[in-house]
C-alpha positions as CSV (number, residue, x, y, z in Angstrom):
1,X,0.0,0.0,0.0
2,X,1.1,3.5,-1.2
3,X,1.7,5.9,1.5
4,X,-0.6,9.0,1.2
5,X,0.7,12.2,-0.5
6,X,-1.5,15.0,0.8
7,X,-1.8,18.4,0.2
8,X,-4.5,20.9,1.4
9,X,-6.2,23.9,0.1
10,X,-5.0,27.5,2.1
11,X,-6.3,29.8,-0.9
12,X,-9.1,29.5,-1.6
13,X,-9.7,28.9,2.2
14,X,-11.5,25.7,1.6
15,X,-9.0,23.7,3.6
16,X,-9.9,20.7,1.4
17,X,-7.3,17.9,1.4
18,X,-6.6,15.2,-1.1
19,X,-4.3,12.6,-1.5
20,X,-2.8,13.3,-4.9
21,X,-1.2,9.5,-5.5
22,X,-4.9,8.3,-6.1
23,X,-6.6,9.1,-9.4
24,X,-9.1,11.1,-7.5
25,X,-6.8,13.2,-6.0
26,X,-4.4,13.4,-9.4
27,X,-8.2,14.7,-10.5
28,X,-8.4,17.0,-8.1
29,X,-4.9,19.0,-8.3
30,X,-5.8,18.8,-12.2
31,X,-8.9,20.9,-11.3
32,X,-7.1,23.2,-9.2
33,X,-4.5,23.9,-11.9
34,X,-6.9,24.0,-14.9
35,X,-5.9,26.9,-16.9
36,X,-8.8,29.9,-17.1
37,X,-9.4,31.4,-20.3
38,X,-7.1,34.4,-20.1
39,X,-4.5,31.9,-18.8
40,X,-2.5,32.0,-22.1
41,X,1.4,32.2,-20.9
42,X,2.6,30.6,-17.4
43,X,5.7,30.6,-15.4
44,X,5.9,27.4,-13.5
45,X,9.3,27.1,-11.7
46,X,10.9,25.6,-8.6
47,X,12.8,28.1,-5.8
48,X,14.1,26.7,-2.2
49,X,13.4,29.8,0.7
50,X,16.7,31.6,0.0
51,X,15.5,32.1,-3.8
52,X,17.6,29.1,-5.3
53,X,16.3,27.7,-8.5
54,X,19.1,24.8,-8.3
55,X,19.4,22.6,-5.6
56,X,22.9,21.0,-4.2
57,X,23.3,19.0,-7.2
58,X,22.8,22.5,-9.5
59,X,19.8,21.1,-11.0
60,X,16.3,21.5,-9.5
61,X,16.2,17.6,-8.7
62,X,17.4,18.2,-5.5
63,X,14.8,20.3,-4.9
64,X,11.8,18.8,-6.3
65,X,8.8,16.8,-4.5
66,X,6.0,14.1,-5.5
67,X,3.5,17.0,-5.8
68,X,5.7,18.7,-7.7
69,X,6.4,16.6,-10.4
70,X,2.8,16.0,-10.9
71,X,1.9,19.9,-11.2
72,X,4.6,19.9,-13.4
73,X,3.0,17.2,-15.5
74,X,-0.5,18.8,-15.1
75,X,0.6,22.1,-16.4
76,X,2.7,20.9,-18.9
77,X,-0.4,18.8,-20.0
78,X,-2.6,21.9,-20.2
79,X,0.1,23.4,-22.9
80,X,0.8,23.5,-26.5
81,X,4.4,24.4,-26.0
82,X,7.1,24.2,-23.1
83,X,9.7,26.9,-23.4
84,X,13.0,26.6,-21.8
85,X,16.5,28.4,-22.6
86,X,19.0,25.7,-23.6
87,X,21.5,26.7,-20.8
88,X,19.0,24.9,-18.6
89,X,18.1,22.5,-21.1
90,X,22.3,21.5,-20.6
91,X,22.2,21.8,-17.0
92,X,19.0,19.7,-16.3
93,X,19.1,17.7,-18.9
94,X,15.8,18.0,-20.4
95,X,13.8,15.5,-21.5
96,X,10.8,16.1,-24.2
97,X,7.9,16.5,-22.5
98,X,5.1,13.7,-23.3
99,X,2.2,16.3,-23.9
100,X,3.3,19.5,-25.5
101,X,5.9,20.3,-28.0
102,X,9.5,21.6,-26.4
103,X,10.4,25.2,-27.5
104,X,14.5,26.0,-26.8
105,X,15.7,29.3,-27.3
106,X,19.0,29.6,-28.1
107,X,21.6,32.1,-29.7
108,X,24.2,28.8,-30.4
109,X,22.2,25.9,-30.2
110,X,24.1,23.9,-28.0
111,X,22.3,21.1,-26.1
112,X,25.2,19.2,-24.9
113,X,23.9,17.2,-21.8
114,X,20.2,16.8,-22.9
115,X,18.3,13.5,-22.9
116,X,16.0,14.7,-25.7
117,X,15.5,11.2,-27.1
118,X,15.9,9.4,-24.2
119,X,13.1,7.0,-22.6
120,X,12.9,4.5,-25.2
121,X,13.7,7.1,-28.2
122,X,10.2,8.9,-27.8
123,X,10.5,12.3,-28.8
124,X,7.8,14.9,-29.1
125,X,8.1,18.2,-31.2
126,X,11.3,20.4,-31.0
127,X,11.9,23.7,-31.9
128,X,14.9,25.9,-32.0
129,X,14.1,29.4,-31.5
130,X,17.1,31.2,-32.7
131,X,17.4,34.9,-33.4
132,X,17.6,34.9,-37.6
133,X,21.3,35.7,-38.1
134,X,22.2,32.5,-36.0
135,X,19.6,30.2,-37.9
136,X,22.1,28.7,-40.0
137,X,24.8,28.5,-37.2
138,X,22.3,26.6,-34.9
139,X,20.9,24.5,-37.5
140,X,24.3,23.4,-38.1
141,X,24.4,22.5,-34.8
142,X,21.5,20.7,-34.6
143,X,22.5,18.2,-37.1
144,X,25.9,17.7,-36.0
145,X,24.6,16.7,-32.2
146,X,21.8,14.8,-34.7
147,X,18.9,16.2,-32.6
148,X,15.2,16.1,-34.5
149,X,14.4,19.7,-34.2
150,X,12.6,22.5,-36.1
151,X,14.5,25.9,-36.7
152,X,12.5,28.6,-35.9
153,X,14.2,32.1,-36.9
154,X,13.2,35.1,-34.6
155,X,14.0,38.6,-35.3
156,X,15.9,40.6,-32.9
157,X,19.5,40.3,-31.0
158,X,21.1,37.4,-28.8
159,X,18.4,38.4,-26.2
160,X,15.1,37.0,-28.0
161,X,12.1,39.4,-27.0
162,X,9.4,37.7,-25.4
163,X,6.4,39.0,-27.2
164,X,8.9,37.8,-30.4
165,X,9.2,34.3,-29.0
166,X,5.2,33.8,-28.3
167,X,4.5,35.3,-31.8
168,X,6.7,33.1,-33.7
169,X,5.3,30.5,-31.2
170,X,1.8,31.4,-32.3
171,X,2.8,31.5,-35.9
172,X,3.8,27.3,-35.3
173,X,0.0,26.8,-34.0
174,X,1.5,26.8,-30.1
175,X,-1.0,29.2,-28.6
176,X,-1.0,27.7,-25.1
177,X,2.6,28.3,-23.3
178,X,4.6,27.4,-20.2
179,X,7.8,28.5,-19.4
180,X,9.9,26.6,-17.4
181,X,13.3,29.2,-17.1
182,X,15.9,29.1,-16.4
183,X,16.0,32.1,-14.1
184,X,17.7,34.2,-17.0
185,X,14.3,33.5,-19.6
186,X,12.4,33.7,-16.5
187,X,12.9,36.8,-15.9
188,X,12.5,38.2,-19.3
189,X,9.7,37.3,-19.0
190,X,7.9,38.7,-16.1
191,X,10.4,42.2,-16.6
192,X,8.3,42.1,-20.2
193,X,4.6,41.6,-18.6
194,X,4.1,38.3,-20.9
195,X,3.3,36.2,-17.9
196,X,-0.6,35.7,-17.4
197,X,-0.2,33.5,-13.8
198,X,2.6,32.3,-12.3
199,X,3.3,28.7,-10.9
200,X,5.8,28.6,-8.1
201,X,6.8,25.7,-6.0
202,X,8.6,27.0,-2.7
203,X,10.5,23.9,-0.8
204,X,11.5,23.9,2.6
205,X,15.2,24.2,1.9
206,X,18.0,26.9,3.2
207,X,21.0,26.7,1.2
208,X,23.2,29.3,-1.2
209,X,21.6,31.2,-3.9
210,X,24.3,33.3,-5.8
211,X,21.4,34.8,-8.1
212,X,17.2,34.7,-7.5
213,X,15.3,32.4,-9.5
214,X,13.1,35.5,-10.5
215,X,15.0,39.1,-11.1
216,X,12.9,41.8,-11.7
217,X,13.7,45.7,-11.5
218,X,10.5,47.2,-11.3
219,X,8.3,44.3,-10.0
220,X,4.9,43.4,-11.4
221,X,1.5,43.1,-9.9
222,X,-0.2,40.1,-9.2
223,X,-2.9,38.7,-7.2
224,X,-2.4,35.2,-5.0
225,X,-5.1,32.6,-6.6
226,X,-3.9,30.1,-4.9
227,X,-1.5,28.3,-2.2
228,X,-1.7,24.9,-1.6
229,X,0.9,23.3,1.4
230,X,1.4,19.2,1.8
231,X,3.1,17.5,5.1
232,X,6.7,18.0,4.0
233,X,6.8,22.0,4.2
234,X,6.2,22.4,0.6
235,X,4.0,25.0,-0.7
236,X,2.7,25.5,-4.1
237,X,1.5,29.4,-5.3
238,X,-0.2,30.5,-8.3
239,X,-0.2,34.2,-8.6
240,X,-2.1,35.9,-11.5
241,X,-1.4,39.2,-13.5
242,X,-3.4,42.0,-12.2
């Protein structure tokens, strides 16, 4: 027997409590974490209390929980299109996701590390969003590391605009988006206002964080939609543009 994995409810105060590792509570967090209608682009990202996005091992494994993982999954199922810069892609090595296509950006399009057709050589859509004048550098790229991936060319400098990357995104048929960082996207992100809700999972863990896993100037308004906490200290926001 499967020992219980429960989380409760905070915000909303309904202080209802399921046990996600049964289908009815898998059903349940799904409900919770159904997108709304204006719930076009999310953030969903890991940080421990000192603002770490990486954990001991510099990846977010360390980091990570049970309810976690499945959020991850139920957002990512909820998407067209995860988006990811390929710095993380090398330090995490990514897998593609089972659900939604995988969008990197990247100026080189180096992947070195990734496990992108790993688990049985599935692999779901990739795409390479490049800015134009490295298209034929990354593609290059791409074919010598022998990665199955589309080029997509985006104008504008090394620094991809985000309202560039969702509408070349858009132009692919990938409406619904999630980014997943790395801090440095991440924050491109929210500095340019193209986040709709964010997804943040805050574990119970003190350790170094030489940079935050969010760095904004200005800051951005949001309201809380929801917190939900489980036994082991973790708790899981969603905070919405205002």
């Amino acid at each position: 027997m499967s020992t219980p994995v429960l989380v409760t409810e905070l915000l909303p105060r309904t202080l209802a409590e399921a046990d996600v590792s049964t289908p009815d509570g898998r059903a349940w967090l799904e409900n919770v974490y159904a997108p709304g209608a204006g719930n076009r682009v999310r953030l969903n990202m890991i940080t421990s209390l000192t603002g770490s996005a990486v954990g001991s091992d510099g990846t977010s494994e360390t980091l990570t929980s049970e309810v976690d993982r499945s959020i991850l999954g139920i957002i990512r199922a909820a998407a067209d299109v995860v988006v990811v810069g390929a710095s993380t892609v090398r330090a995490e090595g990514y897998l593609a996701p089972r659900s939604a296509a995988l969008a990197i950006v990247t100026a080189s399009g180096r992947l070195d590390g990734h496990r992108l057709g790993a688990e049985g050589g599935r692999t779901g859509r990739i795409l390479l969003v490049c800015p134009v004048a490295h298209a034929s550098a990354v593609a290059a790229e791409r074919d010598a590391q022998g990665i199955d991936a589309e080029i997509v060319p985006v104008p504008g400098d090394d620094d991809l605009e985000p309202r560039a990357i969702l509408d070349a995104l858009r132009a692919e048929g990938l409406d619904r988006v999630v980014c997943e960082g790395g801090p440095t996207l991440a924050s491109r992100f929210v500095e340019a206002g193209m986040i709709d809700e964010l997804c943040v999972t805050v574990t119970p863990v003190v350790g170094p964080a030489p940079s935050p896993f969010i760095r904004v100037t200005d800051g951005a308004q949001a309201t809380v939609a929801g917190m939900l906490v489980d036994e082991a200290g973790f708790s899981y926001l969603r905070l919405r543009r205002s």
